[in-house]
C-alpha positions in Angstrom: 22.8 -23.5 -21.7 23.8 -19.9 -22.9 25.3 -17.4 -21.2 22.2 -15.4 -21.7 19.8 -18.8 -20.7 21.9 -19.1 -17.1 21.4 -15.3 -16.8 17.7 -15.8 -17.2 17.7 -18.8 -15.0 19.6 -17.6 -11.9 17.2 -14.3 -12.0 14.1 -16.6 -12.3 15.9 -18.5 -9.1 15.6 -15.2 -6.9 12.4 -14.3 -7.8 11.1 -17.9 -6.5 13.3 -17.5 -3.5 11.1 -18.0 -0.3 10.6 -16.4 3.0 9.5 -17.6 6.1 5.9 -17.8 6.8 4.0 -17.3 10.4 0.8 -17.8 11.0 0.6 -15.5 14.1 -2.6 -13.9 12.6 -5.4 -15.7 11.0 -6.6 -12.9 8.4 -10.2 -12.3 7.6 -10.9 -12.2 4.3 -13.1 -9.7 2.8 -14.7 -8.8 -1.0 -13.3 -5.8 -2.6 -15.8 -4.6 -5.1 -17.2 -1.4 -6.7 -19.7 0.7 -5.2 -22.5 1.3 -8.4 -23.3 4.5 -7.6 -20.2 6.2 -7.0 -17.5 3.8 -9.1 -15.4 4.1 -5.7 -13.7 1.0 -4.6 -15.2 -0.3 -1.4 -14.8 -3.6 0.8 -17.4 -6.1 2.3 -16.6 -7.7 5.4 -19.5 -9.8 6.8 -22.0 -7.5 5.0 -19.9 -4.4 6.5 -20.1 -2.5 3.3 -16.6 0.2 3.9 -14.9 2.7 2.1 -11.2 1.9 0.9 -8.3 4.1 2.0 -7.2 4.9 -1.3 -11.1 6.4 -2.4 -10.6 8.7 1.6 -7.2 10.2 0.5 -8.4 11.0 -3.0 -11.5 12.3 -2.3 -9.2 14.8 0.4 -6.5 15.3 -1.5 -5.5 18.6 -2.2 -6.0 18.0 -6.3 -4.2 21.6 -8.1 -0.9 19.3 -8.2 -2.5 16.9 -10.6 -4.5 19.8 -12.2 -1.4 21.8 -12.8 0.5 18.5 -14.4 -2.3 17.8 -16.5 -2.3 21.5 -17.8 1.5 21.3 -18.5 1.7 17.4 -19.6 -2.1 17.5 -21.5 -5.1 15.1 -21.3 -3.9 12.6 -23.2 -0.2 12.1 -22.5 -0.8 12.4 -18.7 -4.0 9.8 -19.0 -0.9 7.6 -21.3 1.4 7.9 -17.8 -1.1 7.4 -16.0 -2.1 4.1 -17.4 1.4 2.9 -18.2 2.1 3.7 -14.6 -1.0 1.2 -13.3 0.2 -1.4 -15.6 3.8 -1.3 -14.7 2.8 -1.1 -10.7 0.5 -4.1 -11.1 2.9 -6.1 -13.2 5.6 -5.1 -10.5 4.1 -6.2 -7.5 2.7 -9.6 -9.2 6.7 -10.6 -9.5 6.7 -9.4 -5.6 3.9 -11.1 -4.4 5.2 -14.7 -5.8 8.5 -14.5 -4.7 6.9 -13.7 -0.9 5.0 -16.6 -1.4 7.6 -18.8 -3.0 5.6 -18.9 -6.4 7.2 -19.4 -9.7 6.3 -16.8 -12.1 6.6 -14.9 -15.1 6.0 -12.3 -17.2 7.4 -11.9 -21.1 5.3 -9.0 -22.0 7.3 -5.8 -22.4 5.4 -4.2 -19.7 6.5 -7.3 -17.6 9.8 -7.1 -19.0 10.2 -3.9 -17.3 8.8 -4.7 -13.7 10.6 -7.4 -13.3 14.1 -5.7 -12.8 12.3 -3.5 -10.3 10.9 -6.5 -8.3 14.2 -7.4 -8.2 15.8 -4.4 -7.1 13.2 -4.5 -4.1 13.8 -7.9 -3.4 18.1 -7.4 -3.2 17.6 -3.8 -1.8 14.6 -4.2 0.7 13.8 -7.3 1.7 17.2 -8.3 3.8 15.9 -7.4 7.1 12.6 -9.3 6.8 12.9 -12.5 9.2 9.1 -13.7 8.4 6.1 -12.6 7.2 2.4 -12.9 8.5 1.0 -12.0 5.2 0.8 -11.0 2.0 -1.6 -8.9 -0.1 -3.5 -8.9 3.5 -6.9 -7.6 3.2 -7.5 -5.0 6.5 -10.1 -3.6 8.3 -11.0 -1.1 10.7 -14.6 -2.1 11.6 -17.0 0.5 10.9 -14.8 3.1 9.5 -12.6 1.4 6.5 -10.7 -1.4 5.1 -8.0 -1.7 2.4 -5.2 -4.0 1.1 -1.8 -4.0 2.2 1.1 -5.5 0.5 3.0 -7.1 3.0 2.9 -7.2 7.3 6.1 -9.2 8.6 8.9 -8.9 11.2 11.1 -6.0 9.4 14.6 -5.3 11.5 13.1 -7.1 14.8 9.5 -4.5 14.5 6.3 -5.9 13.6 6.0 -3.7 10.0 3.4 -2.5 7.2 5.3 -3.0 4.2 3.9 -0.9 1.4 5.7 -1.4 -2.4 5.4 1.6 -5.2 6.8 2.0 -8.6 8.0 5.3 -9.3 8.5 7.6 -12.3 10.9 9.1 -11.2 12.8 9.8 -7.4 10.8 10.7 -4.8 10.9 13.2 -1.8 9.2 13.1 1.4 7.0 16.1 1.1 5.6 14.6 -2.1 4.4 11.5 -0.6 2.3 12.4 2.6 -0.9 10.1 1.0 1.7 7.1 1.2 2.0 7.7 4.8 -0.8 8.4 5.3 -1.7 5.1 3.8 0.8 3.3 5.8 -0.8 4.8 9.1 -4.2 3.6 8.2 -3.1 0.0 7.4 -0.9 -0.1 10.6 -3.9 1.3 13.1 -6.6 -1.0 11.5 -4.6 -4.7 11.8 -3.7 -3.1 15.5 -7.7 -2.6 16.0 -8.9 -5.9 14.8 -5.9 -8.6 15.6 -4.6 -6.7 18.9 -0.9 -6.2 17.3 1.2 -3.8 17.8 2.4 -2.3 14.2 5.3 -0.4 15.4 6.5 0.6 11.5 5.8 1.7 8.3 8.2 1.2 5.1 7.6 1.9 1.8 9.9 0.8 -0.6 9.8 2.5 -4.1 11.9 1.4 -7.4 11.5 3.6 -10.5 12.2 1.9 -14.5 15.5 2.6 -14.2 15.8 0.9 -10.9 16.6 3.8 -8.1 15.5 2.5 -4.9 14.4 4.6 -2.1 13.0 3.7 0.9 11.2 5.7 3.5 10.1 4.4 7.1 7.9 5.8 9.8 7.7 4.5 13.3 6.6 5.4 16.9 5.7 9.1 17.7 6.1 9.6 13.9 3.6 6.8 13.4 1.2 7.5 15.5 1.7 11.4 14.2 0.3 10.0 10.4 -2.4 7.8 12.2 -3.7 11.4 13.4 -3.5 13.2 10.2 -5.3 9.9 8.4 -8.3 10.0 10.9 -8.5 13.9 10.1 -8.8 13.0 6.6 -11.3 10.2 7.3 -13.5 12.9 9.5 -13.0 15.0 6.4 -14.5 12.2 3.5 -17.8 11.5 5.8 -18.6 15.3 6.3 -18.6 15.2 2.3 -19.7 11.7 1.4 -22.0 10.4 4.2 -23.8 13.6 5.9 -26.7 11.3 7.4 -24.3 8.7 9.3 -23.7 10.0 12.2 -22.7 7.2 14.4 -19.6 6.6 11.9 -18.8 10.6 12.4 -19.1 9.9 16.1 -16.7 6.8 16.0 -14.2 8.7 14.2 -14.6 12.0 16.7 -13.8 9.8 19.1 -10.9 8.4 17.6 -9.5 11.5 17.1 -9.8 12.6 21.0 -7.5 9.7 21.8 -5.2 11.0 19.7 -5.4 14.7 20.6 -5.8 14.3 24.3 -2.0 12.8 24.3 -0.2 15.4 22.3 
């Protein structure tokens, strides 16, 4: 064996490398699948037909940001980015996903190529302080209101933790990525509503080609601060989306009392 062969080996190694599993939670699987009349992804959980997270925060985004790259950027090359960017995410967290779950795998296509040093960087730069996990790519509800996927809930520095991974163009700051926290929040506050946990933080962990790693975390006050701002957005998608459905508008009212009446 090569120098280049044992290089390829020992990096296969740590991508197999295994953490400890718990099976604290049973999670209920749901279907993720796409709604016909909208194309917006939803999820089916016992016939509980819900809106994803990711379709709430798009459809209440502020969107002149993305209007004003496109103008700069153009059509085409920021549709290019855009796709390139899907490719290299889903390629990225693939190599994640096995090495949680002690899979071998690989991937010699050039986009795989390229998210495989960024797994990796996650792995060596992010994944220290986990001391087990209770799942991976964990399906979520909140019933009635919405579901989603998260990519990882384990034991993160001694807090039960929402792990959330991202590839990145390029560095990120805070103030750019309010929908990841958002995110976070609304992964956190549904496993709390259905399993009776006790999510206490949020980390995202973000690796760009080039392999900068950043990594942002949200917990407590801060926490429950995003889980606020996400239920606002949430009130926000019904008034546009479901006008007639007022007993989800009154769920989510009332969610949002509990968190007003304590500020």
């Amino acid at each position: 064996m090569d120098e280049k062969d044992l290089k390829e080996y020992e990096d296969n190694i740590r991508l197999v490398s295994t953490l400890k599993k718990s099976n604290k939670y049973n999670y209920l699987e749901g279907k993720q699948i796409t709604d016909e009349e909208s194309g917006s992804r939803i999820y089916d959980f016992n016939g509980s037909r819900l809106p994803s997270v990711t379709t709430i925060l798009g459809k209440t985004k502020n969107q002149q940001f993305l209007k004003d790259w496109k103008a700069k950027v153009g059509e085409t090359e920021a549709e290019r980015i855009k796709n390139l960017s899907s490719k290299r995410g889903t390629a990225m967290h693939k190599f994640l996903e096995s090495h949680i779950q002690g899979v071998g795998y690989d991937d010699l296509t050039p986009i795989g190529c390229e998210a495989k040093p960024m797994a990796q960087k996650i792995i060596e730069m992010g994944l220290t302080p986990i001391s087990e996990y209770y799942g991976s790519e964990v399906m979520l509800h909140y019933p009635g209101l919405y579901a989603g996927s998260t990519d990882l809930v384990c034991m993160h520095d001694g807090l039960e933790t929402i792990v959330d991974f991202k590839q990145a163009n390029k560095p990120k700051k805070k103030e750019w990525i309010e929908d990841y926290y958002a995110q976070i929040a609304a992964y956190a506050m549904a496993h709390d509503a259905y399993y009776g946990s006790t999510i206490r933080q949020g980390v995202i962990m973000v690796c760009t080609p080039d392999l900068y790693y950043q990594e942002f975390r949200i917990m407590d006050q801060e926490l429950r601060s995003w889980k606020h701002k996400f239920l606002k957005r949430l009130d926000h998608y019904h008034e546009l989306i479901f006008d007639e459905k007022e007993q989800v508008k009154v769920n989510t009212t009332d969610l949002l009392k509990e968190f007003e009446k304590d500020k």
